[in-house]
N, C-alpha and C positions, 0 to 999 in steps of 0.2 A: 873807537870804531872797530880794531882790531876785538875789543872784548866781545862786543855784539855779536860779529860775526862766529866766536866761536862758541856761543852759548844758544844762541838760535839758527845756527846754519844758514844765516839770510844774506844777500848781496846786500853793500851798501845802500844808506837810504841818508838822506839829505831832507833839511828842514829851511825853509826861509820863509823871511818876512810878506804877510800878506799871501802866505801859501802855505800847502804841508801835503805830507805824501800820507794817503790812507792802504793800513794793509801791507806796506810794503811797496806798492806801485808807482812808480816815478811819471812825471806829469809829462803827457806827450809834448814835441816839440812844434814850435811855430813855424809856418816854414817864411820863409825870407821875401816871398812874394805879400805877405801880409793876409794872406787868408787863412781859413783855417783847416786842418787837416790831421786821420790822424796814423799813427806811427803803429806800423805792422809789432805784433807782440810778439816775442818769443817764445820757443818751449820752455825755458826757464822760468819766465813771468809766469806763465798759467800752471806751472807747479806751486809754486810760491803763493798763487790765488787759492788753490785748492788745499795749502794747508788747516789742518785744524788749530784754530784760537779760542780764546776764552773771551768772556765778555768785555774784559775790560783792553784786552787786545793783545794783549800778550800772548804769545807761543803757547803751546803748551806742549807735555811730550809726548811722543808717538808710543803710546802704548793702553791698552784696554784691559777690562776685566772679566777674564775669559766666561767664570760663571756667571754672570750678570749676563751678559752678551749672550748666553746660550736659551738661558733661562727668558729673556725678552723674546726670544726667536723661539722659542721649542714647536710652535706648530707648522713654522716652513722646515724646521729639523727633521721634522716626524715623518713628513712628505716627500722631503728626499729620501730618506731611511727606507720608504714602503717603495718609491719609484728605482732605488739602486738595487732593491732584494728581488727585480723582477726581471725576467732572464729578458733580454733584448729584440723585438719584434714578436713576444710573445699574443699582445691583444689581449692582455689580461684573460686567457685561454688557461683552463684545470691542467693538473699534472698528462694525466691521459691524454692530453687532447694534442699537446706540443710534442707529442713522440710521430717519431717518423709513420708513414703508411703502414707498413710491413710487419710493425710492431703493435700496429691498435688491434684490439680484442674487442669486442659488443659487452662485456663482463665488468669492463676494468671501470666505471661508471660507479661499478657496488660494491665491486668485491676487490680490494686492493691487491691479493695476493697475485694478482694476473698481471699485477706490475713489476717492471724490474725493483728487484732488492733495493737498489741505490734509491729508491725515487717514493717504497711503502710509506716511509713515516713521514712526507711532504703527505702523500696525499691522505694518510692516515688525519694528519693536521685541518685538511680543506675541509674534509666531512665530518670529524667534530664541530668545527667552525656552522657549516650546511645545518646541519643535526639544531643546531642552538638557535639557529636564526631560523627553522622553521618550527622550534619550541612553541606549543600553544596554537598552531594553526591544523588542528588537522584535517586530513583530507575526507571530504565526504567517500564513500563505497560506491564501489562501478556503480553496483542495482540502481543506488540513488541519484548518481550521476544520470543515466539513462533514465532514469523515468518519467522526468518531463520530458524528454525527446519520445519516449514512446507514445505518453498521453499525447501530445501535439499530432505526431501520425495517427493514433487513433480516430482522434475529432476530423480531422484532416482526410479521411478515408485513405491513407497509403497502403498499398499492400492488398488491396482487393481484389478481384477479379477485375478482368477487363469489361468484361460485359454491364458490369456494375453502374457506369458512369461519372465514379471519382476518381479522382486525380492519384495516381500511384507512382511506384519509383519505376525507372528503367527497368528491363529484365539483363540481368545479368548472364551471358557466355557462359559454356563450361569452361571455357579458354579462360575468361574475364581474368583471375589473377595472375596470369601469364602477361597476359597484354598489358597489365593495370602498371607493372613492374617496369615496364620499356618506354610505352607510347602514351599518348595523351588521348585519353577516353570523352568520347563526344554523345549527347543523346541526339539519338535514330533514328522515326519512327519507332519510338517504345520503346526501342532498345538501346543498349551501353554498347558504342563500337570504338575502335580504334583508331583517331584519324591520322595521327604522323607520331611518327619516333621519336622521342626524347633526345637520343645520341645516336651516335654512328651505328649504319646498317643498311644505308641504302644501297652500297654498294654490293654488300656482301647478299641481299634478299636479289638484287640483278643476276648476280654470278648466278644463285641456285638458280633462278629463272632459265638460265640460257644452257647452264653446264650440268646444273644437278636435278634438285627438285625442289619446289617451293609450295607451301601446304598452308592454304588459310582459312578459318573458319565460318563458315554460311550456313551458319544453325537458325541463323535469323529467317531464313527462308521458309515461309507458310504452307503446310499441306491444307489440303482439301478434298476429304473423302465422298466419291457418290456411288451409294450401295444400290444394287437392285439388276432386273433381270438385264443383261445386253441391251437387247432391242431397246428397252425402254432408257435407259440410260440417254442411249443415241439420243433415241429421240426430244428426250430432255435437253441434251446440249447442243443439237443440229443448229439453233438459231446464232449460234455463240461464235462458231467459226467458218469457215470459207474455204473451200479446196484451192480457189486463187492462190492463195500465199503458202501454201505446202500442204504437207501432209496432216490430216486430222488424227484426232481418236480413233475416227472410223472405220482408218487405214489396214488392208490385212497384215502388213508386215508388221503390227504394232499390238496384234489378237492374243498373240500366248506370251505375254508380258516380257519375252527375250530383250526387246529393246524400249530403248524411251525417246518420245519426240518433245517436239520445241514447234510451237506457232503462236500466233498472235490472236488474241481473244478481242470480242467487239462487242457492243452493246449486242441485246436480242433485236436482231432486225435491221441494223443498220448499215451492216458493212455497204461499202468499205469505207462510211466513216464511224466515228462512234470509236475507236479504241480504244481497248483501256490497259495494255499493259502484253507483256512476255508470258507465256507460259507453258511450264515442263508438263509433260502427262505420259502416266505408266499403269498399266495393266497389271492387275494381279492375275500369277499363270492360272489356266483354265486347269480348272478339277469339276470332273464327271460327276461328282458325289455330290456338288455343290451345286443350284442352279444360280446364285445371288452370283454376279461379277461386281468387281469392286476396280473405279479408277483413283485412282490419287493424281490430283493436279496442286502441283509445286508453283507458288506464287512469288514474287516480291512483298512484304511486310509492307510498300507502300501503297500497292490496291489490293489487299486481302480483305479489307472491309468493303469496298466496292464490288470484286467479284462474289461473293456471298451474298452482299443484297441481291446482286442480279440473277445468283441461282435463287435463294429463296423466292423470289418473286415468278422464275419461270414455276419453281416447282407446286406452290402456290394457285397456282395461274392452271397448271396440269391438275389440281387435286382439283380445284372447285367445275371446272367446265369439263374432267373426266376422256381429256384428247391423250390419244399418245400413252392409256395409261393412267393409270391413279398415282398419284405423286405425292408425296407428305416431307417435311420437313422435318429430321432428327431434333425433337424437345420432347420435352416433359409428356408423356400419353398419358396422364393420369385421369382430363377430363375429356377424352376422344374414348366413343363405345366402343364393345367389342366388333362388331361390322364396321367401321371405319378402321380398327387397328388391319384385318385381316386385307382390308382393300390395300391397305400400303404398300406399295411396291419400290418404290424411290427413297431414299435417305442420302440427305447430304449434312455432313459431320466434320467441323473446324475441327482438326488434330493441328494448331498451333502448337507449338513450345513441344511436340511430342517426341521431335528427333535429333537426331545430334549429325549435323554433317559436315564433312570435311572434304575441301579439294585440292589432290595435287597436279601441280602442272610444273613441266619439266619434263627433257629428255629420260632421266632416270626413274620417273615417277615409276614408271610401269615394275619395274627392277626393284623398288624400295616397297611397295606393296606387296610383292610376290617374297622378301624376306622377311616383313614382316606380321602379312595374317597367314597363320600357318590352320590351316581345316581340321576339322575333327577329322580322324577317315575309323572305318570299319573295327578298326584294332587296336582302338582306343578305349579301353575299359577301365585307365587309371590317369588321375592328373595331378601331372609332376609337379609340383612345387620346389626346385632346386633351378637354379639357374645353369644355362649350358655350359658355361666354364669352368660350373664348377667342379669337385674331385666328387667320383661316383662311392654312394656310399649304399652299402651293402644291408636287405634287409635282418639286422639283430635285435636281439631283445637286450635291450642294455638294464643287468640288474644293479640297483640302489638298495641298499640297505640302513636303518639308520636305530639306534643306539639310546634308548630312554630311561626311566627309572626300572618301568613294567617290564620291559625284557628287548628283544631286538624285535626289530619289525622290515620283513623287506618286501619287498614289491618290484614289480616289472616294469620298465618306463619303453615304449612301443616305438621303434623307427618313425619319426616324420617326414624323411625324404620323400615317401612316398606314400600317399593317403588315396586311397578307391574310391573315387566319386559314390556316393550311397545311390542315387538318382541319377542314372545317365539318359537326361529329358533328352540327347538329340536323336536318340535311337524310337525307331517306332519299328513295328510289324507292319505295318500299313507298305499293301505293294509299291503304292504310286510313288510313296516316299522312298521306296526302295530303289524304286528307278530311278528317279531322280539321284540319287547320291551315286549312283555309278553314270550316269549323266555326268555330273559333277565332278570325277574323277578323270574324264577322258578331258574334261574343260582344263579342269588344272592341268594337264599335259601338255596341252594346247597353249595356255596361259604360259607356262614355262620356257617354252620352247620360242616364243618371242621377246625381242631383243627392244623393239619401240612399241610406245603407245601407238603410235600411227597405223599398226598391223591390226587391228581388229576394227569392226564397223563401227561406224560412230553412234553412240545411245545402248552401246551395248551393257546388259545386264545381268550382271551372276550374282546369284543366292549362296550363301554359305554360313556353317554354322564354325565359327573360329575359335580358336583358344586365347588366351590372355596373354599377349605379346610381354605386359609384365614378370612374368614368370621362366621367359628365357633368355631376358633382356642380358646383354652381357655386364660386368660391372664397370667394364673403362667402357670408355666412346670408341668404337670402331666404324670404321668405314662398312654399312652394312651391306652395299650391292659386292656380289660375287665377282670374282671372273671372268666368268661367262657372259656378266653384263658390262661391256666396256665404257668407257665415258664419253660421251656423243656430246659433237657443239650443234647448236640448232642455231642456222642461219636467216633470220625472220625478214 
C-alpha cells in the first residue's frame, strides 16, 4: 500500500469481494437507517477524478509535449498573439486615430511623417498592409464617378429654371456653407434653410439677441418689380390694398423712396377677405430725368407665385380693356407690333434669387454697421488693399535683378500696397448725383452720432456705395463696436 501510494500520489484504495472501487473512488456509505444516500465528496476526491489516466487505468505522468501541444493549437496561438499586440480599448482604431485630440492632423491618414517619430513605422506597416489589400481594385475617376449622377439629373430635369416645370434642387444661400457646417438644412419653399443646430449655440445666439447683435440671412425673400409711369402703377395696384390696415404705396411719406412700408395685400377686390400674405414695398427715389417710377415689392417665397399671378392677371386685364392705362406684362415682345410695344406703359418683372439680404437685430446692430460699411466719399481716388493693422508701407519701386547665361537682366517690380482703381464707376458728373453724395455725407453724421437702432424712423432707407469690408478686416477677432458705442441690455 505504502508502494502505491508513493508512485501514483493516490490516497488509499481498497478492493473486496463482490465490489471494487473504479478510478480510485471509494464506495459511498450506507447509512444505518437502511435507505440509501449519498456521502458529500471532498476536494481531494474531485482532484483525484480529474486526474489524467491511460486506458487501461493506470496513472500516467503529469507532463506533455510542449511542441506537439503548440503545433495542435497554433490557430488559438495566433489569435492571442494578434489580440495581445493590440493596445487596450483601442477598437481596432489606425495609429492616427488612437492619439489624443490635440495631436490629430487631417494629413496623418497619407502622409505618416505628420506622426510622431515613435509611431512612423507602425503606421508605415498599416499602409503597406492597406496598399496590398486594395492591390487590383482600382478606383474608377471622379468624372466617372459623377457621370451617372449627372445623366440621372439631366433626364430628371434638375437644375432648370424654375419656370420650366421640372423638378430641381433647392437654391442654395450665399450663407449655405456656413450654415451646412453647424445646423441641419431643411427644404423650403425651393429653398435649403437651416432648421436647428447641430451643437451648442443657443444660448450664445440669445446673448447676441439681447446684448449684442444677431444677423440672419433672408436672401430667400422674393422682389417684385413694377415699372411704369406713377399714376398708372397706382392705379394697377389700388385693388390689391386697403387704407383700413395702414399705410399703402400711395402714401406721400413713402413718394421719394426715403422709407419703406409693410401692409398686407388681398386678392383684387375682395378685401377685407381674400388675403394672401405680408408685404414690404419701396420706391425708387424720384429723378426729374426719368419719367418711368419703379416700386419693388418684397414677398415671402411662400406666396410669390400667388402674388404674380394676381399682378399678371390685373395687368393683363388693364392691357386688353385699356382702363387706368395700357398695361403689359415683362415677356418675350418678340411677337407684340411695334404699336402695342409703344402702348406699354406697365411692367412687372420677378427679380427672384437677384439679391442678397441680411438682418441685424440687436441693441449693437446699429454700432456694428456703422464699423463695418465704411462709404466711398469724395477723396477716394485709390483702394487700399492692405489691411488696417497692418505696417504702412511706403510707395517704392523694388528693383530685382536676375543673372542668366545671356547677360543680367533687371527689372522693376511696382509697390502693391496700394493700386488706383483704373475705373472709379462711383463717381459721375451728373448734378443730382452730386447732391445726393453730400446728402449722404450729412446722413452719415447723423448715422454716427446715434447710439440705438430705436433713434431713426422706422422703414428708414439709405443708399450708399461702400467699400469691401474684406480689405480692412483686422487679422485677429476684435471687438469691433467703439467706445462711443457702449453695450446696452434690451429689456423686452
Amino acid at each position: 500500500m505504502a508502494e502505491s501510494a508513493s508512485v501514483a500520489g493516490a490516497s488509499e484504495s481498497t478492493t473486496k469481494a463482490g465490489g471494487g472501487v473504479e478510478g480510485g473512488r471509494t464506495p459511498a456509505a450506507t447509512p444505518a437507517g437502511g435507505g440509501s444516500g449519498k456521502k458529500k465528496k471532498s476536494g481531494k476526491e474531485k482532484r483525484l477524478r480529474n486526474e489524467p489516466r491511460s486506458v487501461s487505468g493506470e496513472l500516467t505522468p503529469l507532463a506533455i509535449n510542449v511542441m506537439d501541444f503548440a503545433e495542435a493549437r497554433a490557430t488559438e496561438l495566433k489569435a492571442m498573439t494578434q489580440v495581445l499586440s493590440k493596445k487596450p480599448g483601442d477598437g481596432g482604431k489606425r495609429v492616427f486615430q488612437q492619439l489624443p485630440r490635440h495631436m490629430k492632423r487631417r494629413a496623418m491618414s497619407h502622409n505618416i511623417r505628420r506622426l510622431p517619430r515613435r509611431l512612423q513605422e507602425k503606421a508605415a506597416k498599416e499602409m503597406e498592409k492597406q496598399a496590398a489589400d486594395k492591390e487590383g481594385k482600382k478606383k474608377k475617376s471622379r468624372k466617372q464617378r459623377r457621370k451617372i449622377r449627372n445623366l440621372r439629373e439631366e433626364k430628371s430635369g434638375r437644375g432648370q429654371d424654375r419656370d420650366s416645370g421640372h423638378p430641381q434642387r433647392p437654391v442654395w444661400l450665399e450663407t449655405h456653407v456656413w450654415h451646412a457646417k453647424r445646423m441641419k438644412m431643411i427644404d423650403h419653399h425651393d429653398y435649403c434653410m437651416a432648421e436647428s443646430v447641430n451643437d451648442k449655440g443657443v444660448r450664445q445666439a440669445y446673448r447676441s439677441l439681447r446684448y449684442g447683435c444677431l444677423l440672419s440671412d433672408v436672401s430667400y425673400q422674393c422682389c417684385i418689380e413694377v415699372a411704369g409711369s406713377r399714376c398708372d402703377v397706382l392705379s394697377c395696384l389700388t385693388p390689391f390694398f386697403s387704407g383700413d390696415t395702414g399705410l399703402t404705396p400711395a402714401a406721400v411719406s413713402y413718394e421719394n423712396g426715403s422709407r419703406a412700408g409693410h401692409c398686407v395685400m388681398y386678392r383684387s377686390g375682395t378685401y377685407p377677405s381674400g388675403a394672401i400674405g405680408p408685404v414690404e414695398f419701396l420706391w425708387q427715389p424720384v429723378n426729374n430725368d426719368v419719367d418711368t417710377a419703379r416700386l419693388w415689392l418684397t414677398v415671402p417665397p411662400a406666396i410669390h407665385d400667388e402674388v404674380m399671378d394676381e399682378l399678371t392677371a390685373a395687368v393683363e386685364k388693364g392691357f386688353r380693356t385699356g382702363c387706368h392705362g395700357d398695361y403689359q406684362l415683362e415677356t418675350d415682345n418678340s411677337g407684340v407690333s411695334g404699336d402695342e410695344r409703344r402702348r406699354s406703359k406697365v411692367t412687372v418683372t420677378s427679380l427672384r434669387d437677384e439679391f442678397v439680404r441680411f438682418r441685424l437685430v440687436g441693441p449693437r446692430s446699429h454700432a456694428v454697421l456703422m464699423e463695418t460699411l465704411k462709404p466711398i466719399t469724395e477723396g477716394n481716388d485709390t483702394t487700399t488693399f492692405v489691411r488696417s493693422d497692418a505696417q504702412t508701407i511706403t510707395n517704392e519701386t523694388v528693383e530685382t535683378s536676375e543673372t542668366s547665361d545671356a547677360g543680367t537682366l533687371s527689372f522693376s517690380k511696382p509697390d502693391l500696397s496700394r493700386i488706383p482703381s483704373p475705373v472709379p464707376w462711383w463717381r459721375d458728373e451728373d448734378e443730382a448725383l452730386a447732391t445726393h453724395n453730400k446728402r449722404l455725407q450729412r446722413t452719415l453724421e447723423d448715422l454716427r452720432s446715434a447710439t440705438e437702432p430705436g433713434e431713426f424712423p422706422k422703414g428708414t432707407v439709405v443708399g450708399m456705395v461702400v467699400q469691401d469690408p474684406r480689405l480692412f478686416t483686422p487679422s485677429k477677432k476684435t471687438d469691433m463696436v467703439s467706445e462711443f458705442y457702449p453695450r446696452r441690455k434690451v429689456d423686452w
